[in-house]
Residue frames as qw, qx, qy, qz and C-alpha x, y, z in Angstrom:
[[0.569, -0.364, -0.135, 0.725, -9.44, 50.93, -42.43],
 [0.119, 0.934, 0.335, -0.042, -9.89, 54.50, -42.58],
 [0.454, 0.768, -0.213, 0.399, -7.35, 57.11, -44.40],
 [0.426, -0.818, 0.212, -0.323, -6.14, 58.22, -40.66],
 [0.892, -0.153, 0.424, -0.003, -5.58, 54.24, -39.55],
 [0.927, 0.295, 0.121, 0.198, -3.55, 54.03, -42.91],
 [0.264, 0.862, -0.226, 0.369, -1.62, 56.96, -42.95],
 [0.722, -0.619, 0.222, -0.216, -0.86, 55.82, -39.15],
 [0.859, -0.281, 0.408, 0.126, 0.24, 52.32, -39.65],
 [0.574, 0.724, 0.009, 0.383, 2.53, 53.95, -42.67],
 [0.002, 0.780, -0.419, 0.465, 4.34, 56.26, -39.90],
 [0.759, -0.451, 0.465, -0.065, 4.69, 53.19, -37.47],
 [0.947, 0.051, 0.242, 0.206, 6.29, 50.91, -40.36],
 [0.530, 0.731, -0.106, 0.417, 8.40, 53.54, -41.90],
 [0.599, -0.708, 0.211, -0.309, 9.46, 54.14, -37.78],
 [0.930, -0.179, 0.320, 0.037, 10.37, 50.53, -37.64],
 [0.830, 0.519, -0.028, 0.203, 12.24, 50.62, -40.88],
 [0.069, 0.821, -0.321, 0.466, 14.26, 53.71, -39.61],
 [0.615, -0.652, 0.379, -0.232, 14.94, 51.89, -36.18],
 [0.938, 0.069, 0.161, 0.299, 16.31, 48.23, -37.75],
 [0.656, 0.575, -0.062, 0.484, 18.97, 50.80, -39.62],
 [0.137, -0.893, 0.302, -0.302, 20.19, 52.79, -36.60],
 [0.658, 0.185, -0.679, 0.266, 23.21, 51.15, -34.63],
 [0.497, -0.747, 0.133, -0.421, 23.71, 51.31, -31.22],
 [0.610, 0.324, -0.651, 0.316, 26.81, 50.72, -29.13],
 [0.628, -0.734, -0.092, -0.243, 27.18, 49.46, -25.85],
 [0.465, 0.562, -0.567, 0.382, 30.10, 48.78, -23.56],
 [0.907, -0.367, -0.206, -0.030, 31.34, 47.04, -20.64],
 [0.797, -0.267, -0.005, 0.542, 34.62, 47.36, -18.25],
 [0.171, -0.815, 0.261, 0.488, 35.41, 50.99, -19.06],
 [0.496, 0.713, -0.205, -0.451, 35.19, 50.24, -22.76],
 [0.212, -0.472, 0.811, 0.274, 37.26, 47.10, -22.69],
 [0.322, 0.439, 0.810, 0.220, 34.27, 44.97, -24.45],
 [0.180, 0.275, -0.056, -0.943, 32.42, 46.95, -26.75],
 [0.297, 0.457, 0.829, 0.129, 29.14, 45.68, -28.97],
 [0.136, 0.159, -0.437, -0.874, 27.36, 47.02, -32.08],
 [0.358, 0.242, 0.899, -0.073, 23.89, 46.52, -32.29],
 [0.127, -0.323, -0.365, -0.864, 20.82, 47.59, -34.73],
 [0.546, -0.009, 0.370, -0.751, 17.29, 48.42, -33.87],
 [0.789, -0.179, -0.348, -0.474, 16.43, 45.13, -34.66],
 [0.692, -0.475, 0.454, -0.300, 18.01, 43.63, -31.75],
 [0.968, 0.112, 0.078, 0.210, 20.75, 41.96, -33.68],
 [0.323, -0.827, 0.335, 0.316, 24.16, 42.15, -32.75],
 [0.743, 0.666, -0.054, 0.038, 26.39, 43.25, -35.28],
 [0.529, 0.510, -0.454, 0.504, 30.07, 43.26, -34.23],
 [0.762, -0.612, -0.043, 0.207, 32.03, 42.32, -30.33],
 [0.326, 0.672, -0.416, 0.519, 35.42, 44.26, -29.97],
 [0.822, -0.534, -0.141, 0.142, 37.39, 42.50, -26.72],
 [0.032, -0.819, 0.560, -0.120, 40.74, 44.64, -25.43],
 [0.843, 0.065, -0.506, 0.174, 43.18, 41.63, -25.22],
 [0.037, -0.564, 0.398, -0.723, 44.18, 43.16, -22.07],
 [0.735, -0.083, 0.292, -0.606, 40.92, 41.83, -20.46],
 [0.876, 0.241, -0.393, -0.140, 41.38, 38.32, -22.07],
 [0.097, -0.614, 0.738, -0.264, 42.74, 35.84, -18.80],
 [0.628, 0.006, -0.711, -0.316, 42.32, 32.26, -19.47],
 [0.270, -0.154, -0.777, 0.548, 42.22, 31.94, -15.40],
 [0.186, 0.407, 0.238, -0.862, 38.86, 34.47, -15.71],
 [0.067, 0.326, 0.897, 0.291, 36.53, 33.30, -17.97],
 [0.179, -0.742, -0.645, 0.037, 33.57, 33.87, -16.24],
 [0.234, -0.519, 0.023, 0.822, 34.95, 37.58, -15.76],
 [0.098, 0.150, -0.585, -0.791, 35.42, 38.40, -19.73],
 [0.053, -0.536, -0.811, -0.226, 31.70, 36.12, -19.78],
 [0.227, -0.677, -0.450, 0.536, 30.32, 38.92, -17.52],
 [0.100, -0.490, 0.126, 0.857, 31.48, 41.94, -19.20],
 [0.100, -0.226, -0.787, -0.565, 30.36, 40.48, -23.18],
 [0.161, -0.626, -0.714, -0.267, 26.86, 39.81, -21.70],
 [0.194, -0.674, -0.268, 0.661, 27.18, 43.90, -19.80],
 [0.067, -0.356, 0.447, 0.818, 27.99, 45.09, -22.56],
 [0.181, -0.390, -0.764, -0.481, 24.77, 43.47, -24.90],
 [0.090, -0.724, -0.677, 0.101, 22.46, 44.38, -22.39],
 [0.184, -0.537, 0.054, 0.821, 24.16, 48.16, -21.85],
 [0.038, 0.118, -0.555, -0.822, 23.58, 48.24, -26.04],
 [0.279, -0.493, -0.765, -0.306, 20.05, 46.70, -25.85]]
């Protein structure tokens, strides 16, 4: 591997390092779900408005959680 190729795959892993530590929020319903991920694509924290919480709506509050991961991803 030639200096260049090392110096390279040095600025791609120090990249990577820097991306796992950044967060990134996403959100869902006009902020009523919220999610915390990192740059490795691991979610770190779900905030639900109890507002939005209607045991006759499930599949509603299911909807918004998984808007809200993909919105952060």
């Amino acid at each position: 591997m030639s200096l260049t190729e090392a110096r390279f795959h040095d600025l791609v892993d120090a990249t990577q390092e820097n991306l796992e530590e950044q967060e990134i929020t996403g959100s869902a319903g006009g902020g009523a779900v919220q999610v915390v991920a990192n740059g490795a694509k691991m979610l770190k924290q779900v905030t639900i408005d109890p507002d939005v919480i209607d045991e006759d709506d499930v599949e509603m509050l299911e909807d918004l959680i998984v808007a809200a991961v993909n919105d952060a991803m």
